[in-house]
C-alpha positions as a Markdown table, in Angstrom:
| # | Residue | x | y | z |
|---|---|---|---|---|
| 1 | Unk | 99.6 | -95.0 | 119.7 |
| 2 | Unk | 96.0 | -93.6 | 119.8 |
| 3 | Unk | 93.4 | -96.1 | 121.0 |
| 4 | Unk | 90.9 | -97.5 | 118.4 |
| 5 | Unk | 87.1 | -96.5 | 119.2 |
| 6 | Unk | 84.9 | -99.7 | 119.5 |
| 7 | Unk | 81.3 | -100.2 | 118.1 |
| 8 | Unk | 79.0 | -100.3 | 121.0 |
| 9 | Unk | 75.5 | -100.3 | 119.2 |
| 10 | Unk | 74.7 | -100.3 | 115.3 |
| 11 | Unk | 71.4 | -99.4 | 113.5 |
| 12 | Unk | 69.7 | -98.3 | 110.6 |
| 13 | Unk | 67.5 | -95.5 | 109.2 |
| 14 | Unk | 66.6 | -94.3 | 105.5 |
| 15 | Unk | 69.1 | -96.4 | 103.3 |
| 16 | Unk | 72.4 | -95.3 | 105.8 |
| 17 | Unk | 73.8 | -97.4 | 108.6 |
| 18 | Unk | 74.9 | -95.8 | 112.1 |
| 19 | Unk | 76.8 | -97.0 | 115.1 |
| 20 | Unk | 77.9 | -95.4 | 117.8 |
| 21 | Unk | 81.4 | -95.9 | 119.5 |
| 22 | Unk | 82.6 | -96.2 | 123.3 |
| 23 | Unk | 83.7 | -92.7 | 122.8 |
| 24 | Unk | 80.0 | -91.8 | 122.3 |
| 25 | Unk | 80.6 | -90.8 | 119.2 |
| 26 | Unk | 78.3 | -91.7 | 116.1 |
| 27 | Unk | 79.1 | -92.2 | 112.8 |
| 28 | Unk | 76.9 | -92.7 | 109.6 |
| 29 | Unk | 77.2 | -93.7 | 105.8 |
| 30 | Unk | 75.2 | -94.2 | 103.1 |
| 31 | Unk | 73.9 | -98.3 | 102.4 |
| 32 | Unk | 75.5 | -97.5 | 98.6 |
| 33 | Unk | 78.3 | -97.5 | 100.6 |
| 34 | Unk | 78.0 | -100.9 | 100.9 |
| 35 | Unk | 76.2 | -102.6 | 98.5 |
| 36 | Unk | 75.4 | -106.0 | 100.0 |
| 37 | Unk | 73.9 | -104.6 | 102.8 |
| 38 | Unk | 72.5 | -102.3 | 101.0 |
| 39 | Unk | 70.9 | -105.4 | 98.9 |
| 40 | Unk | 70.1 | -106.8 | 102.1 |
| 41 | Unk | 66.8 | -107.3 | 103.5 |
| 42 | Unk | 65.9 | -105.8 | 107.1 |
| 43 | Unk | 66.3 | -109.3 | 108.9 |
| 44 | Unk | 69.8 | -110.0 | 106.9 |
| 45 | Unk | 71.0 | -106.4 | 108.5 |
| 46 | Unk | 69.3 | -107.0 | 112.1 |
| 47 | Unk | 71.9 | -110.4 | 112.3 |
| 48 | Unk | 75.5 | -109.4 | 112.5 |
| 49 | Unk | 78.3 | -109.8 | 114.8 |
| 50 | Unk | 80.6 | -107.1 | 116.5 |
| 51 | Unk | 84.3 | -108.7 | 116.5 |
| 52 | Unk | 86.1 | -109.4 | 119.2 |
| 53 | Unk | 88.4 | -106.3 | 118.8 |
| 54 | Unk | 85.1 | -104.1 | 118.6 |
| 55 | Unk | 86.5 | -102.5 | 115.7 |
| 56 | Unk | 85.0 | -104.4 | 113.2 |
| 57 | Unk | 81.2 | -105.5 | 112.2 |
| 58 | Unk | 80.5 | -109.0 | 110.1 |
| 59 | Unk | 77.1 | -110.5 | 108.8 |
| 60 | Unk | 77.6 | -113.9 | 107.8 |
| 61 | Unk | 74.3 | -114.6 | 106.1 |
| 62 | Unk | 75.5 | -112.0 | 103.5 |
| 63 | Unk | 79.3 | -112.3 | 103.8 |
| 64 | Unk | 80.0 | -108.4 | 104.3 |
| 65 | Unk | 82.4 | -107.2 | 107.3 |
| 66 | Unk | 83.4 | -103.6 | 108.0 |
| 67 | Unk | 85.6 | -102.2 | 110.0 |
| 68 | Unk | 85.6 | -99.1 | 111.8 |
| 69 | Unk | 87.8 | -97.2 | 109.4 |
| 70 | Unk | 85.1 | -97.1 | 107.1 |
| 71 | Unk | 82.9 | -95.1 | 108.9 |
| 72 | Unk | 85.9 | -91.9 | 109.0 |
| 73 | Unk | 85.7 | -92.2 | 105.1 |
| 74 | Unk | 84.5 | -89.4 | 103.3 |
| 75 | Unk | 84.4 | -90.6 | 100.0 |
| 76 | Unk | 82.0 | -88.7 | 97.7 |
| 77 | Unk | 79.6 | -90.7 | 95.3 |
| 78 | Unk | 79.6 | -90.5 | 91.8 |
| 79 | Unk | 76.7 | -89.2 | 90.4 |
| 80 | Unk | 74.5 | -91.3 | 88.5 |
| 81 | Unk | 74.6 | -88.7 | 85.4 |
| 82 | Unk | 78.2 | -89.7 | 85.3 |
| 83 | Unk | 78.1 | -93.3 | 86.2 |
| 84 | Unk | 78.3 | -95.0 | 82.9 |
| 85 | Unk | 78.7 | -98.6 | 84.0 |
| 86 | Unk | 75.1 | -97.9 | 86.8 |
| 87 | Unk | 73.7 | -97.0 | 83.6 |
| 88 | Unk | 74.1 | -100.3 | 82.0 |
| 89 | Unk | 72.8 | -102.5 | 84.6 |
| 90 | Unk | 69.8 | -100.3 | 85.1 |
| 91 | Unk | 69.3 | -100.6 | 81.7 |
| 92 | Unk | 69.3 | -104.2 | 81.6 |
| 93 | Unk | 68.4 | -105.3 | 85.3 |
| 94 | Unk | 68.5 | -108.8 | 84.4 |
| 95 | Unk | 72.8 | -108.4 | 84.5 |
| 96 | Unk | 73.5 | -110.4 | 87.3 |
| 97 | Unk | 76.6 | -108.3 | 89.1 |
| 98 | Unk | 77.9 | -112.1 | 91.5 |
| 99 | Unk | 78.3 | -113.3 | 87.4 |
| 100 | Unk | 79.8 | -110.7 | 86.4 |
| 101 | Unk | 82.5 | -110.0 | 88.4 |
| 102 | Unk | 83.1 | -113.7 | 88.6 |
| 103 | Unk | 83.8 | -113.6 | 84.9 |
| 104 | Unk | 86.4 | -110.6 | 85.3 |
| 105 | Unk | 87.8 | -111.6 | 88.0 |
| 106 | Unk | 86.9 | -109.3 | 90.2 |
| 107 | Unk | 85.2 | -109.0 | 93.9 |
| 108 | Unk | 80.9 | -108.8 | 93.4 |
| 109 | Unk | 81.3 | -106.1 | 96.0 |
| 110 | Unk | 83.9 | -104.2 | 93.9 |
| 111 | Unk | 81.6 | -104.1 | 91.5 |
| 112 | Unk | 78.5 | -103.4 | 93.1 |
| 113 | Unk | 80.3 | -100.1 | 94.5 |
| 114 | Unk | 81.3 | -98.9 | 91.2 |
| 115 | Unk | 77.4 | -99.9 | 90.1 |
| 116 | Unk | 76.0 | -97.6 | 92.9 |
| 117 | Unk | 79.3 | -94.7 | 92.5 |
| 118 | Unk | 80.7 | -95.3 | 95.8 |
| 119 | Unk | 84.0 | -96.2 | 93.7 |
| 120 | Unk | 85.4 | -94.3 | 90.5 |
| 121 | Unk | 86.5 | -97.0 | 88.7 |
| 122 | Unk | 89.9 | -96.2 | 86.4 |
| 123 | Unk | 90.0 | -96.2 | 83.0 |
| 124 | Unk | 91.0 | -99.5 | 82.8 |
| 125 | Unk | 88.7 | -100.8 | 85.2 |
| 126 | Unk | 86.0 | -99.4 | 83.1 |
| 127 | Unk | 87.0 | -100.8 | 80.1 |
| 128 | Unk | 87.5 | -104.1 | 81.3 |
| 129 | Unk | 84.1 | -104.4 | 82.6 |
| 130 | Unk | 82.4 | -103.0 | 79.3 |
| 131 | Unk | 85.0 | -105.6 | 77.7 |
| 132 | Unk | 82.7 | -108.2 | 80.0 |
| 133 | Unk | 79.7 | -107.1 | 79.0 |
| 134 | Unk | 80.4 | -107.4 | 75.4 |
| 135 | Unk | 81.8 | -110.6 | 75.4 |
| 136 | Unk | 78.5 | -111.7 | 77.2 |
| 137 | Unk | 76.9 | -109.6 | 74.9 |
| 138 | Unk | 78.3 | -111.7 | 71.8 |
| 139 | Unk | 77.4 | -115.1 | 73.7 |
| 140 | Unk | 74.2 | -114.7 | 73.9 |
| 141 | Unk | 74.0 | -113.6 | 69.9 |
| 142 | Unk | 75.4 | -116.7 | 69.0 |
| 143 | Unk | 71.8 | -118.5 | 70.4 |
């Protein structure tokens, strides 16, 4: 079985996150990637912890962990001329994605990475959050 690289230093630079690995190899993705860290502040990214294995990175302040396996993605974003439901909570910033997905039943970063196209969310998916959206929607009429 081939050996797992291990982080050995992690850093930041114009909205991506880098580390490098005991095979000095570095590896980068895009913050939309992840969305809480992209929400992060600089401080909330500058405190996390390299697990024990190395493989994995964890910042408890915001509750986000990645592993290693993330960085080999390649995933491609969705652009924002086709991202229907990033459309929607530009449009009404005051959306609060935690809320929603608590509502649905879904993870806030599951969410968040169909919000900044990182995931293409099925059909389904999609319907069920618009499905959310109304019946908030049709709450807040009845005020």
């Amino acid at each position: 079985m081939k050996k797992m690289e291990k982080i050995i230093k992690v850093w930041f630079r114009n909205d991506r996150i880098f580390i490098r690995t005991s095979k000095e190899n570095i590896y980068s993705r895009s913050l939309k990637a992840f969305p809480l860290l992209m929400d992060a502040t600089p401080s909330q990214r500058a405190r996390y912890e390299i697990g024990l294995e190395g493989d994995d990175l964890y910042w408890e302040e915001i509750d986000e962990d990645i592993h290693i396996s993330s960085f080999y993605e390649k995933e491609e974003l969705v652009s924002d001329d086709e991202n229907e439901i990033a459309k929607v909570f530009k449009r009404f910033p005051q959306l609060n994605v935690s809320e929603v997905a608590r509502s649905m039943g879904i993870n806030k970063s599951l969410l968040a990475r169909y919000i900044y196209g990182v995931k293409r969310p099925s059909e389904k998916r999609k319907k069920e959050i618009f499905n959310a959206l109304r019946k908030l929607g049709k709450e807040l009429a009845k005020l």
